[in-house]
N, CA, C and O atoms as a Maestro MAE file, in Angstrom:
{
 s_m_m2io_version
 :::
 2.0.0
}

f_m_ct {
 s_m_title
 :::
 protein
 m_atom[328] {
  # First column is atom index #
  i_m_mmod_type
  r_m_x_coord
  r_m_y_coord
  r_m_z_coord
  i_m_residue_number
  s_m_chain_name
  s_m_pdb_residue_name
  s_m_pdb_atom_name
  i_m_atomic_number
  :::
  1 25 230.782 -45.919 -61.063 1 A "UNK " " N  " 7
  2 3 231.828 -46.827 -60.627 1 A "UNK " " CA " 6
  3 2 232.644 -47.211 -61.855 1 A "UNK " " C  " 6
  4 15 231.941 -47.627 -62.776 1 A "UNK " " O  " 8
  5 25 233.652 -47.184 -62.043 2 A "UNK " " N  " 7
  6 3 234.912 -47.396 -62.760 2 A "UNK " " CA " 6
  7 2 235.749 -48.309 -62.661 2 A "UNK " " C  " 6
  8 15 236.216 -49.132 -63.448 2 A "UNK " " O  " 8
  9 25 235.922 -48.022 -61.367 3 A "UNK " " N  " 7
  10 3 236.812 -49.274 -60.839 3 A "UNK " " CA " 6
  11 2 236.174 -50.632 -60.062 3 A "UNK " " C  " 6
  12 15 234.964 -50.403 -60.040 3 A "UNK " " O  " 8
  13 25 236.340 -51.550 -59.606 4 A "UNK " " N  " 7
  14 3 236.096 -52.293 -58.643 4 A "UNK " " CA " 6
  15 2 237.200 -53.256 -58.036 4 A "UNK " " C  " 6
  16 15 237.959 -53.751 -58.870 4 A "UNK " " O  " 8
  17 25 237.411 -53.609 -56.657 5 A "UNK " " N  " 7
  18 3 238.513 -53.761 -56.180 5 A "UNK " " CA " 6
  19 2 237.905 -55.423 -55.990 5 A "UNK " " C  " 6
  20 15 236.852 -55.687 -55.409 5 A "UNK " " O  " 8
  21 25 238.678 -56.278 -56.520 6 A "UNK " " N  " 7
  22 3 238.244 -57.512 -56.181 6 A "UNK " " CA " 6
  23 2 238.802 -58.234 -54.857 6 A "UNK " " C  " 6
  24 15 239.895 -57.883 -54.410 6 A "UNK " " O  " 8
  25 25 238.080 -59.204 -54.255 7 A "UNK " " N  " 7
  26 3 238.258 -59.899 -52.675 7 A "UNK " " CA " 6
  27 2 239.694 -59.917 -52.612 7 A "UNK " " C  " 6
  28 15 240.245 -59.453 -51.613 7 A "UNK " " O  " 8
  29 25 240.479 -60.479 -53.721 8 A "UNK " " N  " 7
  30 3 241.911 -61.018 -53.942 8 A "UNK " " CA " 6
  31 2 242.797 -59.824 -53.765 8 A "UNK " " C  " 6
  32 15 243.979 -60.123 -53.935 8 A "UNK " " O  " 8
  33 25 242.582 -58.499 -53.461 9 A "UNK " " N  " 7
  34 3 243.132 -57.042 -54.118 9 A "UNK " " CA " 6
  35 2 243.311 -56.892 -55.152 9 A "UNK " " C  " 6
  36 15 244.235 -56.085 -55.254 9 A "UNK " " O  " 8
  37 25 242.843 -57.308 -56.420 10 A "UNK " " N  " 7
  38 3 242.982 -57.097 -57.677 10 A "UNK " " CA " 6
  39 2 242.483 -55.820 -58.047 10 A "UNK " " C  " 6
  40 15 241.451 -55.717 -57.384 10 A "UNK " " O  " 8
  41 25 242.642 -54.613 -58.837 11 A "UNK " " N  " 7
  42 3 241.400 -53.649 -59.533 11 A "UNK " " CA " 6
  43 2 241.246 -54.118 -60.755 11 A "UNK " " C  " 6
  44 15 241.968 -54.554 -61.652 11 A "UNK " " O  " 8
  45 25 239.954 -53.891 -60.541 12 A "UNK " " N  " 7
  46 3 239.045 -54.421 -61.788 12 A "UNK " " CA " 6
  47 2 238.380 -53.098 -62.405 12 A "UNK " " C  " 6
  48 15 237.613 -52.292 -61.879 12 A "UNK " " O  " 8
  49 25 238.912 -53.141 -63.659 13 A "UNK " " N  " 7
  50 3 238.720 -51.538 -64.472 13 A "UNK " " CA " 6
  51 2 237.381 -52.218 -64.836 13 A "UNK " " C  " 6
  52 15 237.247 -53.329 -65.349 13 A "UNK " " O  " 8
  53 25 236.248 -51.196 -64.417 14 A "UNK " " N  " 7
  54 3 234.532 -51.534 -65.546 14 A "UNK " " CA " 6
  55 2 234.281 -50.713 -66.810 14 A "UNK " " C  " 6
  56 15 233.293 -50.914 -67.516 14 A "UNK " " O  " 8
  57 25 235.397 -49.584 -67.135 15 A "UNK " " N  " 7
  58 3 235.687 -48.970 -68.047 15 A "UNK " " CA " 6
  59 2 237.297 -48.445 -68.640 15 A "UNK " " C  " 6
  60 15 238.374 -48.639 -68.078 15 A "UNK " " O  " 8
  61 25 237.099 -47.883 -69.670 16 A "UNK " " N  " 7
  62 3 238.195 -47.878 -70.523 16 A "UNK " " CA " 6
  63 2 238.475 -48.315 -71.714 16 A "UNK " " C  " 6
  64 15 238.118 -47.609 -72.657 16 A "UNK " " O  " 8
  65 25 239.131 -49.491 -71.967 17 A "UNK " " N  " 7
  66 3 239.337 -49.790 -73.264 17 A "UNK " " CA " 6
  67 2 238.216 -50.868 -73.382 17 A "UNK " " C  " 6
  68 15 237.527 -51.473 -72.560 17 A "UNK " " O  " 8
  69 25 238.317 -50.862 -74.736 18 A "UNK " " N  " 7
  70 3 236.700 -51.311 -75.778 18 A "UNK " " CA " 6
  71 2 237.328 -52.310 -76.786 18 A "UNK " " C  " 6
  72 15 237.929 -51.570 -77.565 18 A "UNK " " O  " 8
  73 25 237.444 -53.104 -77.039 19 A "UNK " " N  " 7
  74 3 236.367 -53.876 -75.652 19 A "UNK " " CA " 6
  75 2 237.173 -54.103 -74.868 19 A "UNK " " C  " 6
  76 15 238.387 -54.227 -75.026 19 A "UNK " " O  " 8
  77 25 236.271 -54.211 -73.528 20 A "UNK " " N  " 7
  78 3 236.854 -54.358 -72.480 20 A "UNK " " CA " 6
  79 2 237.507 -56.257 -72.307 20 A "UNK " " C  " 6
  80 15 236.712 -57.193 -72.393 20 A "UNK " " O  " 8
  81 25 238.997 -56.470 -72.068 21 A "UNK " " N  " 7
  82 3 238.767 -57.973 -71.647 21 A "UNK " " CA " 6
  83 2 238.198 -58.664 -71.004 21 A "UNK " " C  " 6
  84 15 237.968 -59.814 -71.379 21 A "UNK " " O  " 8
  85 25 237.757 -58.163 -69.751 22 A "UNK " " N  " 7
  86 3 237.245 -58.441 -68.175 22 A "UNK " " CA " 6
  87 2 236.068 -58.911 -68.401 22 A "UNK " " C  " 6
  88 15 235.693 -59.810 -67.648 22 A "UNK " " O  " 8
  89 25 235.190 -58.473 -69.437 23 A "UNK " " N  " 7
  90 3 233.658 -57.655 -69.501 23 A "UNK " " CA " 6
  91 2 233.034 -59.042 -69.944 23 A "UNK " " C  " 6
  92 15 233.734 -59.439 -70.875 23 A "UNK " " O  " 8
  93 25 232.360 -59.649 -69.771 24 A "UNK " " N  " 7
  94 3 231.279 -60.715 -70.206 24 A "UNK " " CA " 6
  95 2 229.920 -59.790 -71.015 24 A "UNK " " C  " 6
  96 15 230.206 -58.595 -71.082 24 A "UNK " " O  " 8
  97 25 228.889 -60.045 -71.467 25 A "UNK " " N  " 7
  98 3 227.663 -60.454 -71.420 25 A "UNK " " CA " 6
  99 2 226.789 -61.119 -71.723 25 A "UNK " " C  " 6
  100 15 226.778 -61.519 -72.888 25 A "UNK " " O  " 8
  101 25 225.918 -61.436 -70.995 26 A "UNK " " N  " 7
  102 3 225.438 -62.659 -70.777 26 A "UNK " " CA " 6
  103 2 223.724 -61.969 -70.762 26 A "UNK " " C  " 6
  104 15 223.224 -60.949 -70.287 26 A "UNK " " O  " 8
  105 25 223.138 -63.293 -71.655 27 A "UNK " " N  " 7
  106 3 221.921 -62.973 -71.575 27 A "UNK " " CA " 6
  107 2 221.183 -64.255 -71.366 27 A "UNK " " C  " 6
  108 15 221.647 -65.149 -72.075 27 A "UNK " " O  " 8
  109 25 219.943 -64.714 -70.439 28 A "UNK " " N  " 7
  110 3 219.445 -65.639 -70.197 28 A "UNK " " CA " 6
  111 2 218.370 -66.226 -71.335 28 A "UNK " " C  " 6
  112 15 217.716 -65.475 -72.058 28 A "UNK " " O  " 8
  113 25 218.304 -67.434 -71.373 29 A "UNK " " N  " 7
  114 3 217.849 -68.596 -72.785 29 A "UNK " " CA " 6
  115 2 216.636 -67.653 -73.303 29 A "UNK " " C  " 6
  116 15 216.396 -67.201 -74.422 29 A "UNK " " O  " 8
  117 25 216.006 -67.537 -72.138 30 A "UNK " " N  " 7
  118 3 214.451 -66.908 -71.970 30 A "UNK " " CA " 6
  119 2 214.569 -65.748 -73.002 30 A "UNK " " C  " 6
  120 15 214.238 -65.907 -74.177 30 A "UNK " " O  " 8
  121 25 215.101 -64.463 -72.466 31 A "UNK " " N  " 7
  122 3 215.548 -63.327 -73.068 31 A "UNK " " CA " 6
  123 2 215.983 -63.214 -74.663 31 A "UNK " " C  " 6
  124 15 215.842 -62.309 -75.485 31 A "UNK " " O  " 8
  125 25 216.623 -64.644 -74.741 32 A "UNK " " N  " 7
  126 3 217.114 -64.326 -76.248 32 A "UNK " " CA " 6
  127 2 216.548 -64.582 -76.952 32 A "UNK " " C  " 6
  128 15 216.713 -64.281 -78.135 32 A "UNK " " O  " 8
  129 25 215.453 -65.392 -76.386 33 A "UNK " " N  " 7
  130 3 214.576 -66.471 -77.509 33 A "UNK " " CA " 6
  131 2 213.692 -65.071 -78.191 33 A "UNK " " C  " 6
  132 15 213.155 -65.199 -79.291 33 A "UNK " " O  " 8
  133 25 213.608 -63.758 -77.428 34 A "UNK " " N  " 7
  134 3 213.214 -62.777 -78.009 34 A "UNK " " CA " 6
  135 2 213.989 -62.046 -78.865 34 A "UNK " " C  " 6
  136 15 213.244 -61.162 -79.289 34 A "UNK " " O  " 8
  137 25 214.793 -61.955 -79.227 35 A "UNK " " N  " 7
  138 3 215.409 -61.881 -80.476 35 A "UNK " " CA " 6
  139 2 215.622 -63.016 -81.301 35 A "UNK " " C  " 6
  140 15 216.166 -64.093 -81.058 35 A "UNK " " O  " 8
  141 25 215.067 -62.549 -82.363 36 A "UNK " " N  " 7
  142 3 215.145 -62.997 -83.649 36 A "UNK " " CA " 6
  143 2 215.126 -61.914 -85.357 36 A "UNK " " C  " 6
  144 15 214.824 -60.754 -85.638 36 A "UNK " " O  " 8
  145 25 215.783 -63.483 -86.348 37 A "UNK " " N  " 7
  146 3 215.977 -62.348 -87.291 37 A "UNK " " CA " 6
  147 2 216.919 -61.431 -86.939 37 A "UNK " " C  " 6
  148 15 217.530 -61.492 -85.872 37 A "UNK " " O  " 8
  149 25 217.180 -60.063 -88.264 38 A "UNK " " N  " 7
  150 3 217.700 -58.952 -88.249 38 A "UNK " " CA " 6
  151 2 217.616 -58.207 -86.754 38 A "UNK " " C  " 6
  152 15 216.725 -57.472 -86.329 38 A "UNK " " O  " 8
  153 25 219.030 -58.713 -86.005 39 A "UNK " " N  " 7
  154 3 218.706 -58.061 -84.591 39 A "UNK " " CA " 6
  155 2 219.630 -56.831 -84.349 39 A "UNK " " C  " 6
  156 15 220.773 -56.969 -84.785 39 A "UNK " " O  " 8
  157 25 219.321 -55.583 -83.695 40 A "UNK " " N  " 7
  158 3 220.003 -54.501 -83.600 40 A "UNK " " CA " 6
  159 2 221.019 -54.585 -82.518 40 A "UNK " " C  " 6
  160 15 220.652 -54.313 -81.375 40 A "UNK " " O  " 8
  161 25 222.261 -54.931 -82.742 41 A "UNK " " N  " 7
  162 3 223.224 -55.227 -81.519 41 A "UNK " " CA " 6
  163 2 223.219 -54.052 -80.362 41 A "UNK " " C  " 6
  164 15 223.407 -54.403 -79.197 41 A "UNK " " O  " 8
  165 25 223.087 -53.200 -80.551 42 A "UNK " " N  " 7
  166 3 222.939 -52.401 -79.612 42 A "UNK " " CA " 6
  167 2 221.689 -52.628 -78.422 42 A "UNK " " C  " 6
  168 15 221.732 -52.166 -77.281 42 A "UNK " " O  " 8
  169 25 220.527 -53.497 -79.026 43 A "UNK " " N  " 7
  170 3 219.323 -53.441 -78.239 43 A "UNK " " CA " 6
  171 2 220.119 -54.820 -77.731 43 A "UNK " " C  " 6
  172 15 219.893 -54.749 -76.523 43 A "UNK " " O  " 8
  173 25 220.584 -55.530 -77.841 44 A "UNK " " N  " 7
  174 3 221.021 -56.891 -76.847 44 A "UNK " " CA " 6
  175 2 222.268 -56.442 -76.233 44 A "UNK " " C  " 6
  176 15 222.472 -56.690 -75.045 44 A "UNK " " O  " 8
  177 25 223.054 -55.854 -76.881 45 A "UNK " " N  " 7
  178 3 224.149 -55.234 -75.577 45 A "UNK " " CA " 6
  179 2 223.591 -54.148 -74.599 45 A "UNK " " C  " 6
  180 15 224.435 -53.720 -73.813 45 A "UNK " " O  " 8
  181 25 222.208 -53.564 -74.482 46 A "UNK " " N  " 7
  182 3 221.636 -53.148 -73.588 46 A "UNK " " CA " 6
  183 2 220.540 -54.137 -72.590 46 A "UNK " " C  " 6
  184 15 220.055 -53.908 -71.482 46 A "UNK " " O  " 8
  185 25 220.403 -55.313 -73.519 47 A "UNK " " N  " 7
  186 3 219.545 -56.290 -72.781 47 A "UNK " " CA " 6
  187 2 220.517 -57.309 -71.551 47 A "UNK " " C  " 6
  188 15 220.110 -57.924 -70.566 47 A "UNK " " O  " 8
  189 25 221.659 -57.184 -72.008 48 A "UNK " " N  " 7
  190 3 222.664 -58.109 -71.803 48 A "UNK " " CA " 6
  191 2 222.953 -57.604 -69.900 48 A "UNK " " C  " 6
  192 15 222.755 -56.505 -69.379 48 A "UNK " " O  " 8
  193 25 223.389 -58.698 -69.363 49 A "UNK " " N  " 7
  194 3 223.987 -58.419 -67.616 49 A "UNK " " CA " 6
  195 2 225.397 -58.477 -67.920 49 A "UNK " " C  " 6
  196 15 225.937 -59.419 -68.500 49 A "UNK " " O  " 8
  197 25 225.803 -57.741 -67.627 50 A "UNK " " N  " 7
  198 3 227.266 -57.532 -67.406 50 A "UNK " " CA " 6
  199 2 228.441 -58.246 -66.368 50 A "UNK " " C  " 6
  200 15 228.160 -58.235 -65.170 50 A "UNK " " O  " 8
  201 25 229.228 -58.619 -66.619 51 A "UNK " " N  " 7
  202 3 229.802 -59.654 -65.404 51 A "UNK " " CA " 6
  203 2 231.511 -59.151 -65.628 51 A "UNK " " C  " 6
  204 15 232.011 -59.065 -66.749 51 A "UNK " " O  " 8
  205 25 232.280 -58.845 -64.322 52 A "UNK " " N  " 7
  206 3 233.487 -58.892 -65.193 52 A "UNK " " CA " 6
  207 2 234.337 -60.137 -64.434 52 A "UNK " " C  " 6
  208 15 233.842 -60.487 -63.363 52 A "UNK " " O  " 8
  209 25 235.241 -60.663 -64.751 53 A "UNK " " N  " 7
  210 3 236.562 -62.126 -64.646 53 A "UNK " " CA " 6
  211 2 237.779 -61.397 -64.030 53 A "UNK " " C  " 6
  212 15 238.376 -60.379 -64.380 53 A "UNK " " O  " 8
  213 25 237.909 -62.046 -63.247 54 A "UNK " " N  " 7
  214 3 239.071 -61.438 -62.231 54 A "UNK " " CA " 6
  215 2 240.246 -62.143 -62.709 54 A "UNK " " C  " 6
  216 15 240.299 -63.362 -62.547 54 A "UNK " " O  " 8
  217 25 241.167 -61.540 -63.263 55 A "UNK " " N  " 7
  218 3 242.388 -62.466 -64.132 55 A "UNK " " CA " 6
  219 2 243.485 -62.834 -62.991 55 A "UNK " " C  " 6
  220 15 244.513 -63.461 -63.251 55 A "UNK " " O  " 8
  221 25 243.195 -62.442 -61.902 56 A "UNK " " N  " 7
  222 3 244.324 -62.645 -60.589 56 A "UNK " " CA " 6
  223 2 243.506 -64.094 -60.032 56 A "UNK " " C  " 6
  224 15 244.065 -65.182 -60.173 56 A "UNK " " O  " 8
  225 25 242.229 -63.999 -59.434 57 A "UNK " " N  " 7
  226 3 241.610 -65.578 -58.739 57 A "UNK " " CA " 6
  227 2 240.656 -65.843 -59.251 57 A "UNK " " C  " 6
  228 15 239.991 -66.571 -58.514 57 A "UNK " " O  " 8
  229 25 239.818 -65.496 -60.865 58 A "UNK " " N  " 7
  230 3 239.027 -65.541 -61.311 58 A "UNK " " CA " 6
  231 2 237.677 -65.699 -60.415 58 A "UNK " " C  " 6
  232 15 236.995 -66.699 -60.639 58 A "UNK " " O  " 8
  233 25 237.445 -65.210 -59.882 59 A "UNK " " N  " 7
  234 3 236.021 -64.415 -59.259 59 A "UNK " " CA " 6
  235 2 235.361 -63.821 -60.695 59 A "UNK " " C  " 6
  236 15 236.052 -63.449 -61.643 59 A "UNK " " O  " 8
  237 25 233.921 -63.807 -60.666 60 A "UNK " " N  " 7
  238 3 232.900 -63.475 -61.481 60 A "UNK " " CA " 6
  239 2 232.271 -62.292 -60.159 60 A "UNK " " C  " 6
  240 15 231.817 -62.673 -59.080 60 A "UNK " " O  " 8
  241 25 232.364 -61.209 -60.482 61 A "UNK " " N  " 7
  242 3 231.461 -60.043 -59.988 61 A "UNK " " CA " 6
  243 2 230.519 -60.069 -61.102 61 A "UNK " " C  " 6
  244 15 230.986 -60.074 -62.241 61 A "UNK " " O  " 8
  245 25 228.929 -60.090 -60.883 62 A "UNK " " N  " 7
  246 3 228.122 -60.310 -61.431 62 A "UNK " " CA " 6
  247 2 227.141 -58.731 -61.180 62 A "UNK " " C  " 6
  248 15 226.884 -58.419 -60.017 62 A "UNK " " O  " 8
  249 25 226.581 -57.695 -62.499 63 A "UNK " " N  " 7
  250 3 225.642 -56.744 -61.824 63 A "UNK " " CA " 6
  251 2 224.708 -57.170 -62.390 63 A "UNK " " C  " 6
  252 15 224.638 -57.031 -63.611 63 A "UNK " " O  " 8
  253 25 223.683 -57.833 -61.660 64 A "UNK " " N  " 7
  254 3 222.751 -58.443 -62.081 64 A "UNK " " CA " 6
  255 2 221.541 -57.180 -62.354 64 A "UNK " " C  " 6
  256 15 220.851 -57.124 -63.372 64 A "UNK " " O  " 8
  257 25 221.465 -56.157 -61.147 65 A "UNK " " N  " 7
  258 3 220.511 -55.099 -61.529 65 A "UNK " " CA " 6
  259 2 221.475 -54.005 -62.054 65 A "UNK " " C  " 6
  260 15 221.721 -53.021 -61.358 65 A "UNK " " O  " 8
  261 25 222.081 -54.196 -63.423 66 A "UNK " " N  " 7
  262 3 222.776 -52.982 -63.699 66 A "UNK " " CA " 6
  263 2 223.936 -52.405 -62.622 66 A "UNK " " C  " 6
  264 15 224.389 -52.807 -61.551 66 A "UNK " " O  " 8
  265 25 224.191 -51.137 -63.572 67 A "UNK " " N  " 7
  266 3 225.459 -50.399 -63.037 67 A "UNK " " CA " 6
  267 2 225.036 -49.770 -61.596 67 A "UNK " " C  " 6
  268 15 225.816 -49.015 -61.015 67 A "UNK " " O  " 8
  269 25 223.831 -50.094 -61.069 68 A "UNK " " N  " 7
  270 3 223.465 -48.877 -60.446 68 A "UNK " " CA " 6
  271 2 223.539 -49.697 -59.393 68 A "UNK " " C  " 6
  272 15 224.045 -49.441 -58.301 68 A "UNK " " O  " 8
  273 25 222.915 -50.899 -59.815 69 A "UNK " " N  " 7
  274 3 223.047 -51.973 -57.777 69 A "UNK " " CA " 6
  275 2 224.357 -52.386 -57.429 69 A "UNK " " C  " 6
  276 15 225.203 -52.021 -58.245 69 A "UNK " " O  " 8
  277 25 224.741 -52.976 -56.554 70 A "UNK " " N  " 7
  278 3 225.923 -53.920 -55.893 70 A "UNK " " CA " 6
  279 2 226.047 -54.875 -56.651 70 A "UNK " " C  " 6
  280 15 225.012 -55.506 -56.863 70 A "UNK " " O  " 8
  281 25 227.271 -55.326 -57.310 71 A "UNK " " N  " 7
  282 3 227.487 -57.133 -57.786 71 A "UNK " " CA " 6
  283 2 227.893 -58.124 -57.272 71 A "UNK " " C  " 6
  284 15 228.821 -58.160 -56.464 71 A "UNK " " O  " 8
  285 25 227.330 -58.952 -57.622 72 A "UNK " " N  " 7
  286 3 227.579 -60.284 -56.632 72 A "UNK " " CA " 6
  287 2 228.364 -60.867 -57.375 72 A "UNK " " C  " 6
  288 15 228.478 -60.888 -58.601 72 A "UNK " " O  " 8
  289 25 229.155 -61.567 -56.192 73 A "UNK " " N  " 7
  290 3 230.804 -62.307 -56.640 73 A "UNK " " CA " 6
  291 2 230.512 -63.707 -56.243 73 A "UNK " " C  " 6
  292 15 230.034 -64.101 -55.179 73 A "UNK " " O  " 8
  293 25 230.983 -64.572 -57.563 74 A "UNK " " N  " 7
  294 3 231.044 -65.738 -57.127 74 A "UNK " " CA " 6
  295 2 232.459 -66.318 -57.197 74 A "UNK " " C  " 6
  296 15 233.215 -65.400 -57.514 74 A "UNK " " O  " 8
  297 25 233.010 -67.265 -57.060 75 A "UNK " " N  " 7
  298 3 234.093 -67.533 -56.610 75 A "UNK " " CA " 6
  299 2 234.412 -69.071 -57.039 75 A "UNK " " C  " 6
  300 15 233.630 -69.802 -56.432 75 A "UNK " " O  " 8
  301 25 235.432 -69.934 -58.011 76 A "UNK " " N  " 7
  302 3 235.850 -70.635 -57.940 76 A "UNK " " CA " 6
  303 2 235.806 -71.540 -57.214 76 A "UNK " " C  " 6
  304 15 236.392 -71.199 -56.187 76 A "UNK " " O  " 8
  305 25 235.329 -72.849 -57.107 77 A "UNK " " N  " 7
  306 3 235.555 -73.695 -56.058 77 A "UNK " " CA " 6
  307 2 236.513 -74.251 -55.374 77 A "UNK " " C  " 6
  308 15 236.315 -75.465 -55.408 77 A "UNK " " O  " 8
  309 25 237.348 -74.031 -54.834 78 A "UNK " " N  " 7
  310 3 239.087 -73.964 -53.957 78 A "UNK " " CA " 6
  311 2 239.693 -75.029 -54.607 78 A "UNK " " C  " 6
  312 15 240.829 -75.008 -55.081 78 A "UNK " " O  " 8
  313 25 238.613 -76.326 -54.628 79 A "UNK " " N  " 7
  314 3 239.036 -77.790 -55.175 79 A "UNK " " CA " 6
  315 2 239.136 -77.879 -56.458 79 A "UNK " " C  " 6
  316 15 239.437 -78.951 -56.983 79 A "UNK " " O  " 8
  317 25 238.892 -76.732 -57.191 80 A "UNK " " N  " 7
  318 3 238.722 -76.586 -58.627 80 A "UNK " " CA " 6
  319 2 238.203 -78.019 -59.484 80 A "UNK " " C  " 6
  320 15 238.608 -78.553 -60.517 80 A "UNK " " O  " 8
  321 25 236.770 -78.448 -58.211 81 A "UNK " " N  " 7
  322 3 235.812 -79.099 -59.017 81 A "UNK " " CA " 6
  323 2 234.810 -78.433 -59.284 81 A "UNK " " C  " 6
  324 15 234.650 -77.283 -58.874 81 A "UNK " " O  " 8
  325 25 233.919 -79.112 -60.075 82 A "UNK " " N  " 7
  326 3 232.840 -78.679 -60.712 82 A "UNK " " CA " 6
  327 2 231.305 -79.047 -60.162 82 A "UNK " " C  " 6
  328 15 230.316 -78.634 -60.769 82 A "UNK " " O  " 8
  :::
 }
 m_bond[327] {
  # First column is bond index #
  i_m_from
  i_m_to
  i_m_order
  :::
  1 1 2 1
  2 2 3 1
  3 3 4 2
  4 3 5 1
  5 5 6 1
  6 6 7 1
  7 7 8 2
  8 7 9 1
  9 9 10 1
  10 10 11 1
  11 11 12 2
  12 11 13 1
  13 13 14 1
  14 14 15 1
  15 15 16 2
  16 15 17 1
  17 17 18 1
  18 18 19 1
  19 19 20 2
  20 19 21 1
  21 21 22 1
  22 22 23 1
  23 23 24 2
  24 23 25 1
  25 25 26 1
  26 26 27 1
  27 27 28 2
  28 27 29 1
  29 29 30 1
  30 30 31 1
  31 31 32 2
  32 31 33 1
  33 33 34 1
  34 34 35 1
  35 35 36 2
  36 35 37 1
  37 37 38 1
  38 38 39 1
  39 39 40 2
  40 39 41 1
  41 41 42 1
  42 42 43 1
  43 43 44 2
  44 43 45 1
  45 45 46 1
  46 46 47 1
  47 47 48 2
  48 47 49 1
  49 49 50 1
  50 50 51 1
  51 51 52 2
  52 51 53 1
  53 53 54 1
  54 54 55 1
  55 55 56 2
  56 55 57 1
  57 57 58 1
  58 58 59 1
  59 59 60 2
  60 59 61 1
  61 61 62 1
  62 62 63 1
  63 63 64 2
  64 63 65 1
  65 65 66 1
  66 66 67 1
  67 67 68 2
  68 67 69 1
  69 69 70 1
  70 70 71 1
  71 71 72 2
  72 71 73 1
  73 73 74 1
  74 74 75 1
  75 75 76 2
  76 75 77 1
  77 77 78 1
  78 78 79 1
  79 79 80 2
  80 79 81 1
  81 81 82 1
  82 82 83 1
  83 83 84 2
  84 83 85 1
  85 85 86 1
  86 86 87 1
  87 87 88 2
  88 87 89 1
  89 89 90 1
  90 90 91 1
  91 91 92 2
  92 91 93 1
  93 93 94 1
  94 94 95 1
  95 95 96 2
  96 95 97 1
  97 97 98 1
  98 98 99 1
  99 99 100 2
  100 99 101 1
  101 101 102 1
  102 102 103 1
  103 103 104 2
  104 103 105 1
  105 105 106 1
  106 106 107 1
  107 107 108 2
  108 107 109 1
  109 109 110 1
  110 110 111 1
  111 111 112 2
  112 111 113 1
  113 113 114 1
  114 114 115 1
  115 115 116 2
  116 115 117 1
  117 117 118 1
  118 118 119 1
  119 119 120 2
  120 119 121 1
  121 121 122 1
  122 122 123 1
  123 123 124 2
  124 123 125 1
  125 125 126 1
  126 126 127 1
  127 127 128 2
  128 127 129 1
  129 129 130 1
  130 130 131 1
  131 131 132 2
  132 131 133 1
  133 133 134 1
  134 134 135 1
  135 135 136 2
  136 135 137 1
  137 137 138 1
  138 138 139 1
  139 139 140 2
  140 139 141 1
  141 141 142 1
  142 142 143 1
  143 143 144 2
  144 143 145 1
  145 145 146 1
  146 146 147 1
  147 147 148 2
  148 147 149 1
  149 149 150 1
  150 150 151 1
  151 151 152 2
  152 151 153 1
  153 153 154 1
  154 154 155 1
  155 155 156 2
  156 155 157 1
  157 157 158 1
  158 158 159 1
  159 159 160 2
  160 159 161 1
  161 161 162 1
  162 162 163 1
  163 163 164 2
  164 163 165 1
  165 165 166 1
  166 166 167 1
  167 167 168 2
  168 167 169 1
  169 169 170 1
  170 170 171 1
  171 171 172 2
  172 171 173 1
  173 173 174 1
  174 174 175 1
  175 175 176 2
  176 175 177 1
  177 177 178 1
  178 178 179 1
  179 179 180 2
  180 179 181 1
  181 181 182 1
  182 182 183 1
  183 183 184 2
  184 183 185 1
  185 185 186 1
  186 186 187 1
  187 187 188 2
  188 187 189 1
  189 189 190 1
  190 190 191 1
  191 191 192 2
  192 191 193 1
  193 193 194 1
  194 194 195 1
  195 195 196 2
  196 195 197 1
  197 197 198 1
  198 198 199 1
  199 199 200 2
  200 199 201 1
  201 201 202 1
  202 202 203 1
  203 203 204 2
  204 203 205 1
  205 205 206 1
  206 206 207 1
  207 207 208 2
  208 207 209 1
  209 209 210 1
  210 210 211 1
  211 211 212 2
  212 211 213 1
  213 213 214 1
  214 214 215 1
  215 215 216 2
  216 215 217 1
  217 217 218 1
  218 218 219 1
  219 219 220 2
  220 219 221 1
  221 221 222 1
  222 222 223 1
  223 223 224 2
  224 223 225 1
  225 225 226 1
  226 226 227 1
  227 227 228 2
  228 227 229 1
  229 229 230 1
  230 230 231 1
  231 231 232 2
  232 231 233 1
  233 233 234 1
  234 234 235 1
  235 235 236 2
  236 235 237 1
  237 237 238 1
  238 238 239 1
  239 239 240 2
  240 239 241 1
  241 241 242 1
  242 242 243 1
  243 243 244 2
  244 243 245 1
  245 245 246 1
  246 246 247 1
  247 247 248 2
  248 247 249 1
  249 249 250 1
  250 250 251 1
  251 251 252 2
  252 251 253 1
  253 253 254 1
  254 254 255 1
  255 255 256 2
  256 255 257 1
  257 257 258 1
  258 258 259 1
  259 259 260 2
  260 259 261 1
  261 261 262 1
  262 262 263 1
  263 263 264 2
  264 263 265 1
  265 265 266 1
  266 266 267 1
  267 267 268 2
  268 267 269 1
  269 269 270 1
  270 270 271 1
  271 271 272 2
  272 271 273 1
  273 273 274 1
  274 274 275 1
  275 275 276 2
  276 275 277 1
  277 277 278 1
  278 278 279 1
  279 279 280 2
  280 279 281 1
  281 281 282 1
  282 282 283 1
  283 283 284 2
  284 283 285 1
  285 285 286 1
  286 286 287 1
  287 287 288 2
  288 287 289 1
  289 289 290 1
  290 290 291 1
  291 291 292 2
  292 291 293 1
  293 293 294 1
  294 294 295 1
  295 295 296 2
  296 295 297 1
  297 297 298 1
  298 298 299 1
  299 299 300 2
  300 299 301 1
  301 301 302 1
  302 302 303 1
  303 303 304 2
  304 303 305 1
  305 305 306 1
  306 306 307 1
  307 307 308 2
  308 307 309 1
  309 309 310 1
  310 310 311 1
  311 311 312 2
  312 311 313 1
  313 313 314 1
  314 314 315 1
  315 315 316 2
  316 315 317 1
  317 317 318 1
  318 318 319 1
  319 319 320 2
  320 319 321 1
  321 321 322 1
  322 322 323 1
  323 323 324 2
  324 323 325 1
  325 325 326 1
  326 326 327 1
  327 327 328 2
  :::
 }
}
């Protein structure tokens, strides 16, 4: 998958240019507390979940199991509270 078409009709490129703007990653408290010291960026940008930002209604598509499952979209709260 390359592309992804967001709720809003936006396309959302998951590849291409490097870095990507869209592209988050995010790693949970738990996870990082395992790195320490001299850390090999490559082993945490493989540890990392990937999320990309929808620059049209900012939706978060989230692949929580990798490139390979479905991502879940979360969505702004309309009232733009918190």
């Amino acid at each position: 998958m390359s592309k992804l078409r967001c709720w809003c009709g936006a396309v959302l490129s998951l590849s291409g240019e490097i870095p990507n703007p869209i592209e988050w990653k995010v790693l949970s408290d738990e996870l990082f507390d395992e790195f320490s010291g001299a850390v090999d960026v490559e082993l945490i940008y493989q540890a990392a979940i990937s999320l990309f930002r929808c620059n049209v209604c900012g939706r978060l598509w989230v692949f929580w199991n990798g490139f390979d499952g479905e991502p879940m979209c979360y969505r702004p709260d309309e009232n733009g509270e918190q």
